[in-house]
C-alpha positions, 0 to 999 in steps of 0.5 A, spaced: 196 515 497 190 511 497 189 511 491 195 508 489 195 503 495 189 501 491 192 500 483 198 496 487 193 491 489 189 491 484 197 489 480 198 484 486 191 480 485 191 479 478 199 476 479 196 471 483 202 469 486 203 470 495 208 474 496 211 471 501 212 465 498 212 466 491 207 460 490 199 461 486 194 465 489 188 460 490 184 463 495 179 470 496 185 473 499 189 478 494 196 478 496 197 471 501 196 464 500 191 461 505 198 456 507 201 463 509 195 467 512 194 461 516 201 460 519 201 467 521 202 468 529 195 469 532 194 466 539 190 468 545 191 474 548 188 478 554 183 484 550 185 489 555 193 490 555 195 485 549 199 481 552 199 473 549 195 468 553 193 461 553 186 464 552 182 470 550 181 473 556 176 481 557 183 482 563 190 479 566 193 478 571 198 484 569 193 489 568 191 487 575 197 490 578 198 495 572 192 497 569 194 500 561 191 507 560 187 505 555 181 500 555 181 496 548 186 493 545 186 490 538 191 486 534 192 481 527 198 477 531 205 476 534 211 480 532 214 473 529 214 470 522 212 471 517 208 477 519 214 480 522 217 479 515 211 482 512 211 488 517 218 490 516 216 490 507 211 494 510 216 499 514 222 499 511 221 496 504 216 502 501 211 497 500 205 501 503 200 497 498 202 492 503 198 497 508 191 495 505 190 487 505 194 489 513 188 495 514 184 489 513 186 484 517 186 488 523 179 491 521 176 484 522 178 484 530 175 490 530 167 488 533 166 496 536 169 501 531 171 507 535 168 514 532 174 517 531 181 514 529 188 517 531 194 514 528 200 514 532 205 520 529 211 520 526 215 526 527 216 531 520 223 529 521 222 522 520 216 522 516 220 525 511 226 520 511 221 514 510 216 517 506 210 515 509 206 514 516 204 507 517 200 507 521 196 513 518 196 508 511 193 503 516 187 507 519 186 509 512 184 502 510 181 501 517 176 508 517 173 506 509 172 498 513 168 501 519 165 507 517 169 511 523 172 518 522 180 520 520 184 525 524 191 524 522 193 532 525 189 532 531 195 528 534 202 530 533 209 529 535 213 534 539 219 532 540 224 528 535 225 522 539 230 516 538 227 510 536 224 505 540 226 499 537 234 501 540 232 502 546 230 498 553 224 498 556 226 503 561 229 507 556 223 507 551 218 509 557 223 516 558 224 517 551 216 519 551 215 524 555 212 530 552 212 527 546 205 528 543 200 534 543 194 534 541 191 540 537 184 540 537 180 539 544 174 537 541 174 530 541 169 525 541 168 520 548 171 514 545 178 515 540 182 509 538 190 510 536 194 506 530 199 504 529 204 498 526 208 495 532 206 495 540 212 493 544 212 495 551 207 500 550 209 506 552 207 510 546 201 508 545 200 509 553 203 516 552 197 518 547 192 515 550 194 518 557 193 525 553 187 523 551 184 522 558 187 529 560 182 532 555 176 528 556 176 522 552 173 517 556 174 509 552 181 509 548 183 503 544 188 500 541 189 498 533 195 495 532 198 490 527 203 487 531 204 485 539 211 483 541 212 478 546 216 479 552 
């Protein structure tokens, strides 16, 4: 699969032409313009939990009163366009290639690369309707960015679960249980978990309370996308 995310941009980058609006490609960057690239939502956001802020910040006042399950948390931007556009080709288009220039914004937040990364699970159900795990095709290009060691079968899904876009925050959170299993204990002190789109935070949270039980110190988050509230 990489290779093939690899010829479909090396098509995109010599077409020059953004594809988000069609116009040429003048920039160093392959698939968007520099007009697109900069109207992508990236505001201050606190690096512990990922909740949007006036400034960057290492904590929040809702880690404060709710400390996440994890420790770091990295991401592109907002779920909001054009990058929700650009995640929803990704997602729900089969445009995977997309998932090397999006590998590679994320890989650039990333100031202390875990040694380990783990994308977050499809179950065999859905991997199957869809094709392809997103994020796994995102820790891909992350891993060869950073140097840092892929396992996209230590962690897996359990259970078939309802999607967590259709549901509500309590729903999500229920939706979750038991969901993950992990099937090797043998893990390093600091692991990170990858995946597309970070709502709620529930399953991220989910994984990342399983690590801890089996000795993961430092959990991070990668994600392309954070939803606001």
């Amino acid at each position: 699969m990489v290779s093939l995310i690899t010829q479909f941009t090396n098509f995109l980058r010599r077409d020059h032409r953004c594809q988000l609006c069609q116009l040429p490609v003048t920039g160093p960057h392959p698939i968007w313009c520099q007009h697109c690239l900069a109207r992508f939502p990236c505001p201050p956001y606190c690096r512990h939990c990922g909740h949007t802020l006036l400034q960057d910040a290492d904590q929040c006042g809702h880690c404060l009163n709710a400390p996440r399950p994890w420790q770091r948390f990295y991401r592109v931007g907002e779920y909001q366009f054009p990058l929700r556009q650009v995640i929803h080709q990704f997602k729900f288009q089969r445009q995977f290639w997309l998932a090397s220039p999006l590998g590679e914004l994320l890989a650039q937040q990333i100031d202390d690369p875990a040694p380990l990364l783990l994308p977050i699970p499809l179950h065999p159900i859905r991997r199957l309707q869809r094709g392809f795990n997103q994020s796994s095709l995102i820790a891909q290009v992350i891993a060869q960015r950073t140097g840092s060691r892929l396992a996209t079968r230590r962690l897996r899904r359990q259970r078939y679960t309802a999607p967590q876009h259709r549901l509500s925050k309590t729903q999500r959170q229920h939706n979750l249980e038991r969901a993950f299993t992990l099937t090797a204990k043998a893990l390093p002190r600091h692991v990170a978990l990858v995946d597309d789109v970070v709502t709620t935070g529930s399953t991220v949270a989910g994984a990342a309370t399983l690590l801890h039980q089996h000795g993961v110190e430092r959990v991070d988050i990668y994600c392309l996308c954070y939803t606001p509230a």
